[in-house]
C-alpha positions, 0 to 999 in steps of 0.5 A: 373687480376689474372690468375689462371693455372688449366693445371697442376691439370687437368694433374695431374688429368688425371695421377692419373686415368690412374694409378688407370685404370692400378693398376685396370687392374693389381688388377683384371689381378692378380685376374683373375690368381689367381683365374684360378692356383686355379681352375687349381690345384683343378682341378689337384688333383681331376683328380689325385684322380681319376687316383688313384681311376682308378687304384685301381679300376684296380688292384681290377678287377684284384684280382676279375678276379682271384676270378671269373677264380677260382669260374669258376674252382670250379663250373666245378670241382661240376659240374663233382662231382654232374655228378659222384654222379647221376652216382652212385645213378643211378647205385644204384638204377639200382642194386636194380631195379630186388630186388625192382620188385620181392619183389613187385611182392611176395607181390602183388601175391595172394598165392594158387590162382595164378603162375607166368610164365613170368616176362619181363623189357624193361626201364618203361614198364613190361610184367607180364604173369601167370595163375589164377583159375579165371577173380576174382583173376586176378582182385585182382591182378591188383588192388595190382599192383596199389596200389603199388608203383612202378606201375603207369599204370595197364592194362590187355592185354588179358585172355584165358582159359587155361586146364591142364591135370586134367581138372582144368580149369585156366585162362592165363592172360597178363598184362602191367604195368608201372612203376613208378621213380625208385627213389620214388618207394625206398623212398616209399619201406623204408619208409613202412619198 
């Protein structure tokens, strides 16, 4: 009988799948590496293209930082520009006040029928004391204050007779009127010019 030796095939068998197992190891060991130095440099410049996005963010801040403290610097410097104008308006209109009052009063006064005796100002109130022919013509008055601009309130405070050495007997009357913003009252004057 033949024998037949099939030791050395098995063995040889046996060798080759232990070099295809390793080589399989090693492929898939160099796969897994490259794969893992490639995620590792992607990774590495999408984290320097941030630092560098980061600091230009920083250095735009900065120059943005600058803007802001110099905005701050010119909206104090309008602040006090808009503060010295409202001054000087105020001051403006101040000084026409007793122009704008007694032009108002030539105008509302009813001529030959009433005088005026006193003319006082303390802030929006003013005390107008007179003498009148009659309660008619102290009427007419009151309704021309109000229908001036500068008033906003007319009200009478009291009337008395009054008889001058003539025997004319008049009327002494006291009213209270208040005024209106100083402001709309010029508007209003230059406007009617």
């Amino acid at each position: 009988m033949i024998r037949i030796n099939l030791l050395p095939f098995r063995v040889e068998r046996k060798k080759e799948n232990v070099r295809r197992q390793i080589s399989i190891f090693f492929l898939s060991f160099l796969l897994a590496a490259v794969v893992m130095i490639y995620f590792n440099i992607n990774l590495n410049s999408k984290i320097l293209n941030l630092n560098a996005k980061i600091k230009n963010t920083k250095n735009e801040s900065v120059q943005y930082d600058k803007i802001n403290k110099e905005i701050k610097i010119i909206k104090k410097k309008l602040e006090a520009i808009k503060k010295k104008t409202n001054v000087i308006k105020n001051l403006d209109l101040s000084r026409k006040e007793a122009v704008l009052l007694l032009n108002a009063m030539t105008e509302t006064v009813i001529e030959q029928k009433m005088w005026l005796t006193m003319l006082n100002t303390k802030e929006k109130t003013v005390n107008i004391n007179g003498v009148a022919l009659d309660n008619t013509t102290v009427a007419d008055f009151m309704t021309r204050l109000e229908h001036s601009k500068l008033f906003s309130k007319v009200e009478l405070k009291n009337t008395k007779k009054y008889q001058t050495k003539k025997n004319i007997k008049l009327k002494n009357f006291e009213i209270i009127c208040e005024t209106t913003p100083l402001e709309n009252a010029a508007k209003n004057e230059t406007k009617n010019k």
